[in-house]
C-alpha positions in Angstrom: -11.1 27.1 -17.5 -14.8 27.0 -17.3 -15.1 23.2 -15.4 -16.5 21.8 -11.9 -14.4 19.5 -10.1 -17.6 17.8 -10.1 -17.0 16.9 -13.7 -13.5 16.1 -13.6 -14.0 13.4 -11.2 -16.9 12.0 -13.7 -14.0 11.9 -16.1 -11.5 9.8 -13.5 -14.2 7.3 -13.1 -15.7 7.1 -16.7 -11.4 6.8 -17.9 -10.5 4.6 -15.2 -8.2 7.2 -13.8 -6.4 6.2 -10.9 -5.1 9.5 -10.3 -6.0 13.4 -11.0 -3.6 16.0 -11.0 -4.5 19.8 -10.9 -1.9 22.3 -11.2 -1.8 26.1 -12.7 -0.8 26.4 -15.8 -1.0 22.9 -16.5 -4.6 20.9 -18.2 -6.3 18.7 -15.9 -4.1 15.3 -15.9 -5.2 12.3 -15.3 -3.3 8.6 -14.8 -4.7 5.9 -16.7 -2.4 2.0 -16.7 0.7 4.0 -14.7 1.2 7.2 -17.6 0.1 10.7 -17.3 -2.2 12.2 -20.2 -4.1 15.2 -20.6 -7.8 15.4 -19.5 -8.5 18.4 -21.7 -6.1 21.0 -23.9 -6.7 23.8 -22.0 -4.9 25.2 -19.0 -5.6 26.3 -15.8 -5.0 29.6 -14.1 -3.7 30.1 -10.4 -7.4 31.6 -10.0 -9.1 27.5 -11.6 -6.9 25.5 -9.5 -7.6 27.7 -5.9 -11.3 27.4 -7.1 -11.5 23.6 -7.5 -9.2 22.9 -3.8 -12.4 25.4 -2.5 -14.9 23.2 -3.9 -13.8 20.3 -2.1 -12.7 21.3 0.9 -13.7 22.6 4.3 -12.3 26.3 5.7 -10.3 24.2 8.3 -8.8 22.2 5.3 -7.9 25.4 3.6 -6.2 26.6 6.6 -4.6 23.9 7.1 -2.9 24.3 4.2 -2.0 27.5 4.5 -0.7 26.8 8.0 0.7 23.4 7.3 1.5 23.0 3.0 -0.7 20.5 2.7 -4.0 18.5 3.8 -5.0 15.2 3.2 -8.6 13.7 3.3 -11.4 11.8 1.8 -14.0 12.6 -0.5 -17.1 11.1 -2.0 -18.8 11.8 -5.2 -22.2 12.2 -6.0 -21.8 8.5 -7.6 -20.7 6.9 -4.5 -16.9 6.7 -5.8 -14.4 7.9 -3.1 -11.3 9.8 -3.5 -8.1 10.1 -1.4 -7.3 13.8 -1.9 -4.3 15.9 -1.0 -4.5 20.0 -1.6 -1.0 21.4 -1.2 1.1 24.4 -2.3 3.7 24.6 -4.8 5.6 27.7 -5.8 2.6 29.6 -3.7 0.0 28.4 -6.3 -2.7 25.8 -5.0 -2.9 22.3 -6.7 -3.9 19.2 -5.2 -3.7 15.3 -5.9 -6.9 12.9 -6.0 -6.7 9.2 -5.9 -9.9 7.5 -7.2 -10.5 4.8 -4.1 -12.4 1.2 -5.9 -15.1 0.7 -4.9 -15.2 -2.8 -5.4 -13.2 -4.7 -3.6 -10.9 -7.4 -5.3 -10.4 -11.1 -3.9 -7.2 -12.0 -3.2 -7.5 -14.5 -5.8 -8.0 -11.5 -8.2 -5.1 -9.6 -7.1 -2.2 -12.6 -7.6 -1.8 -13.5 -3.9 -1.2 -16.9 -3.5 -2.6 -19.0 -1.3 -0.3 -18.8 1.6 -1.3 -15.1 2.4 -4.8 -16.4 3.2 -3.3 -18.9 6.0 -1.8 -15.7 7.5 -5.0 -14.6 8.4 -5.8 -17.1 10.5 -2.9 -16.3 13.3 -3.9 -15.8 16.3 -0.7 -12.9 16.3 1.9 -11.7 15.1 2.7 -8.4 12.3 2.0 -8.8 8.6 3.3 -6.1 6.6 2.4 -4.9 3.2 5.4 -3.1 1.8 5.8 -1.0 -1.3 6.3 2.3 -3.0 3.4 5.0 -2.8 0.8 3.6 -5.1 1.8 0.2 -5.3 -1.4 -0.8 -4.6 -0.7 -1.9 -0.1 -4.1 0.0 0.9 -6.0 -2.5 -2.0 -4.2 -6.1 -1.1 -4.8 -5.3 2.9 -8.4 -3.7 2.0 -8.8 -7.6 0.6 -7.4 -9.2 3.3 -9.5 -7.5 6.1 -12.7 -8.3 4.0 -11.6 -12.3 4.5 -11.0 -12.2 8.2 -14.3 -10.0 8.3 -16.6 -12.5 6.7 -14.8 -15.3 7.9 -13.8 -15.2 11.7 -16.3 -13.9 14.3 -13.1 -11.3 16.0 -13.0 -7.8 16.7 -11.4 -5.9 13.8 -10.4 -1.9 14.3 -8.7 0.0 11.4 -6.5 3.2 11.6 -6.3 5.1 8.9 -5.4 8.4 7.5 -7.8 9.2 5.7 -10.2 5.9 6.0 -9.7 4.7 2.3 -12.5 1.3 2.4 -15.0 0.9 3.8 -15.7 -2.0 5.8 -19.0 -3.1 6.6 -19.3 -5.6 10.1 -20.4 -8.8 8.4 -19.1 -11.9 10.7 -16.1 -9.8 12.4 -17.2 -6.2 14.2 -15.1 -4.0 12.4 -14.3 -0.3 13.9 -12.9 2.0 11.7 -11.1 4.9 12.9 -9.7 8.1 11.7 -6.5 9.8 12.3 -7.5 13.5 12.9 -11.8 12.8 13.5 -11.7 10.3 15.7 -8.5 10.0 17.3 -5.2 12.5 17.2 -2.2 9.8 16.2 -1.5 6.5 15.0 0.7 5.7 18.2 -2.3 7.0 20.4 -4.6 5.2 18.3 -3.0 1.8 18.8 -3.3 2.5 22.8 -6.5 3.1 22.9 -7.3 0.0 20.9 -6.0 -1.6 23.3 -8.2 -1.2 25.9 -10.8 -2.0 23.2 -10.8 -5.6 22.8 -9.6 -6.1 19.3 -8.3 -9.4 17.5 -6.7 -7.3 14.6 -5.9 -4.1 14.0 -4.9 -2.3 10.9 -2.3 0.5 11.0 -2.8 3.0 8.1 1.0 3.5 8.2 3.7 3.2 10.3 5.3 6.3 9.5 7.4 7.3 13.1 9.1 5.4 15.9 6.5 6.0 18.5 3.6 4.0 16.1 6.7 1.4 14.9 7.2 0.8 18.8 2.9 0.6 19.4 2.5 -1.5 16.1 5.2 -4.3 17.8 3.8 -4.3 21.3 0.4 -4.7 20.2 1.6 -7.7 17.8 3.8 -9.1 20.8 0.5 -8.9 23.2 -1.6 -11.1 21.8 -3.0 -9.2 18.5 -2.9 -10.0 14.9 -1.4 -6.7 13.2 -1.3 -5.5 9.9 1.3 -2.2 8.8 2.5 -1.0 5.9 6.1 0.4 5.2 7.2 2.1 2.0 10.0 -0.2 1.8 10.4 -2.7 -0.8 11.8 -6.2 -0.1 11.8 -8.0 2.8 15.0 -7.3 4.1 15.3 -4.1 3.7 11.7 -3.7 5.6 13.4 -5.2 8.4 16.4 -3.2 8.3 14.1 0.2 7.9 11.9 -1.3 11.2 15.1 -1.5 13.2 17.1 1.3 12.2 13.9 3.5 13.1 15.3 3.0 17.2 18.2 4.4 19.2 21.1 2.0 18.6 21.1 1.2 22.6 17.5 -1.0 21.1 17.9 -2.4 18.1 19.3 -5.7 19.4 16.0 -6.0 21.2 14.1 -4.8 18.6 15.7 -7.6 16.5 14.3 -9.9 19.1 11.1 -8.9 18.9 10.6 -8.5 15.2 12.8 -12.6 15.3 9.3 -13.5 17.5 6.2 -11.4 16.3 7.1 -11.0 12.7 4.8 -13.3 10.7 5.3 -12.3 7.3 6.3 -9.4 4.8 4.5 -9.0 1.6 6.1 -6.5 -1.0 4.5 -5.5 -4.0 4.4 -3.3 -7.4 2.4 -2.5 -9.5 3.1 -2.8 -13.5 1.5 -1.8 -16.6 -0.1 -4.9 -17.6 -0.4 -6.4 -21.3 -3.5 -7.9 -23.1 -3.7 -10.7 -26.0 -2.8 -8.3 -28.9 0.2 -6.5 -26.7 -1.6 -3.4 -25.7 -1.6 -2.3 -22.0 -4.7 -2.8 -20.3 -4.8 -1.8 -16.4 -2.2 -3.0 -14.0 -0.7 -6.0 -12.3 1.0 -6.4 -9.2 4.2 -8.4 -8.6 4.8 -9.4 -5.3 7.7 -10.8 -3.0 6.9 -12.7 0.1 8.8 -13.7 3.3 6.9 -15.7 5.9 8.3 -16.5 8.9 10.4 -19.6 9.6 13.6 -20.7 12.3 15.7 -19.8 9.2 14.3 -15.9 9.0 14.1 -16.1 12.6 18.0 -16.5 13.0 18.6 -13.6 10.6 16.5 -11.4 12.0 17.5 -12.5 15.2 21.4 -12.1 14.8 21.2 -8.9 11.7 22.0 -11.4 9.3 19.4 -9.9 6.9 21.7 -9.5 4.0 20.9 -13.6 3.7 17.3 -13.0 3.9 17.3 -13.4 0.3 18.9 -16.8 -0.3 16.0 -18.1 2.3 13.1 -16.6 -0.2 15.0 -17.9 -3.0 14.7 -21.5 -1.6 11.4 -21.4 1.0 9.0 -21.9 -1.9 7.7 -25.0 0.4 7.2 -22.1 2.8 5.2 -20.1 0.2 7.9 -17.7 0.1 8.4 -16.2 -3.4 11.2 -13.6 -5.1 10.1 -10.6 -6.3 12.3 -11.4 -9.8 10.6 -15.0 -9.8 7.0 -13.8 -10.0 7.8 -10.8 -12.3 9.9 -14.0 -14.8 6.4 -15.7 -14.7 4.1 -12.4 -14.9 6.5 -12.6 -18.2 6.1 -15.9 -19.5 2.5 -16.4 -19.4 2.4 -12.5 -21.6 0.6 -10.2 -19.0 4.3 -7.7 -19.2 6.9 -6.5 -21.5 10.2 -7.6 -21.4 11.6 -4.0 -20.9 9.1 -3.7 -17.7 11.0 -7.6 -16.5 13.9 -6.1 -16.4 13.9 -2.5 -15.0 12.1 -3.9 -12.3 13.8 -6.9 -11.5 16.1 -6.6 -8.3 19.1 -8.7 -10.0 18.3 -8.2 -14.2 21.5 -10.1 -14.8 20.5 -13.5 -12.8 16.6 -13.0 -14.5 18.2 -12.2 -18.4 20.2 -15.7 -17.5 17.3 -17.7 -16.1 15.4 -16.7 -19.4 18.1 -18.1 -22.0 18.4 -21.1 -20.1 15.3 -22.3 -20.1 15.3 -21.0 -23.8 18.4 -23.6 -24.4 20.6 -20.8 -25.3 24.5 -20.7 -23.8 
């Protein structure tokens, strides 16, 4: 197949592609509103897809996947769009995954998050986390939420990431952006070292292991604003996932700290979303949020999470919302389909209910 990678990132950015697969024997495909289609009908040889991971990679890269199965890093194109790519091996062909980074970045007011996620960024300290499935759309909402802090508070801001997706320049914060593998060997390391660096945030890329879970909640507990993500979804089962990452002699002090430093947990997915006539155009993200009050302290606190979800269900004064309550409205005011409101929905049953009440049906 006679194409440069070159051109078939032109074609991600002039579809809207969020994502470009390249496997043998397989056409180029590309994800456009959440579905896979074809980018051409043609398919590529073992020899096309080893020729495009070259173009785009280093020989330590390629090595690396030999060595490893896999590299991950970023990439910019000629047009100043940047990509999140990972080359691996499967069934000892080469193929490799590129994520088209925006390159604008959304408000918050854009993205659906209500107001009380900007009052969040205004603690002094404390962990946020932005929770979801891979591609939900975390690296996007916390890109946005940076970008506030950065042109709003005058604090030192320093990111870790793996690879550095957005990039932020220092406008009213100093913002430091680091980058697992360049600049610094680990997340867990990175968060040391940041701390003898004065910062006021920090961003962890992903809290992936025990040693950067650990670093993430003594940096929050000491005085520092941090934000993590987790690809967990729901609040409760975020905490669960955070405690059950430690040695059960821990977790009742791991409970304690998480009852203290936790500020809030913002979930999120992302769903095909409907225009006027119907038709899916681009995506929309539902979210679920859990802010910290006595209440969600106590669970937390005495591993009484399996109540979390009564507490969201009732702390809207709180700003807290339901994952099932925003998808009901993301329904009613038309932007998804009914199908999507309840395969998503975390109790379909309770939603389909809501629905016929408020229709005045029995």
């Amino acid at each position: 197949m006679d194409i440069s990678m070159d051109e078939l990132l032109q074609a991600t950015i002039d579809e809207g592609g969020s994502d470009l697969h390249i496997r043998a024997y397989m056409p180029p495909l590309l994800r456009v509103h959440g579905e896979l289609c074809p980018l051409a009908d043609e398919e590529m040889t073992e020899e096309d897809t080893l020729r495009l991971c070259k173009e785009v990679s280093t020989e330590a890269q390629m090595l690396e996947v030999e060595n490893n199965g896999g590299a991950d890093f970023a990439l910019a194109h000629p047009s100043g769009t940047r990509f999140r790519v990972s080359v691996l091996k499967e069934r000892k062909r080469y193929g490799m995954v590129l994520r088209q980074i925006p390159s604008k970045l959304l408000t918050m007011e854009q993205l659906g998050l209500p107001p009380v996620v900007k009052e969040l960024l205004y603690k002094p300290r404390g962990l946020i986390l932005v929770t979801g499935p891979t591609g939900s759309g975390k690296s996007t909402t916390l890109a946005s939420m940076l970008d506030v802090i950065n042109h709003e508070r005058s604090v030192h801001i320093i990111t870790i990431e793996d690879p550095i997706e957005f990039y932020h320049k220092s406008s009213k914060s100093l913002v430091t952006q680091r980058e697992i593998g360049d600049d610094v060997p680990s997340f867990a390391e990175a968060i040391r070292r940041a701390l003898r660096q004065d910062p006021d945030v920090i961003l962890v890329g992903e809290m992936r292991d025990l040693e950067t879970i650990a670093a993430a909640i003594t940096a929050a507990e000491t005085g520092h604003l941090v934000f993590g993500t987790l690809h967990t979804t729901g609040a409760a089962e975020t905490v669960d996932r955070i405690v059950d990452a430690f040695p059960t002699n821990q977790q009742e002090q791991v409970r304690t700290q998480l009852a203290s430093g936790l500020q809030a947990v913002i979930s999120q997915i992302l769903l095909p979303k409907l225009d006027a006539n119907g038709e899916v155009h681009g995506r929309i993200a539902a979210f679920e949020i859990m802010t910290s009050t006595d209440a969600i302290k106590s669970r937390i606190r005495d591993n009484k999470t399996n109540m979390i979800k009564s507490d969201l269900q009732t702390g809207a004064k709180f700003g807290m919302m339901t994952l099932d309550s925003c998808l009901l409205k993301h329904y009613k005011d038309g932007y998804i389909s009914y199908e999507e409101l309840i395969t998503k929905a975390q109790d379909p049953d309770s939603v389909v209910q809501k629905l016929k009440e408020e229709m005045g049906e029995d």
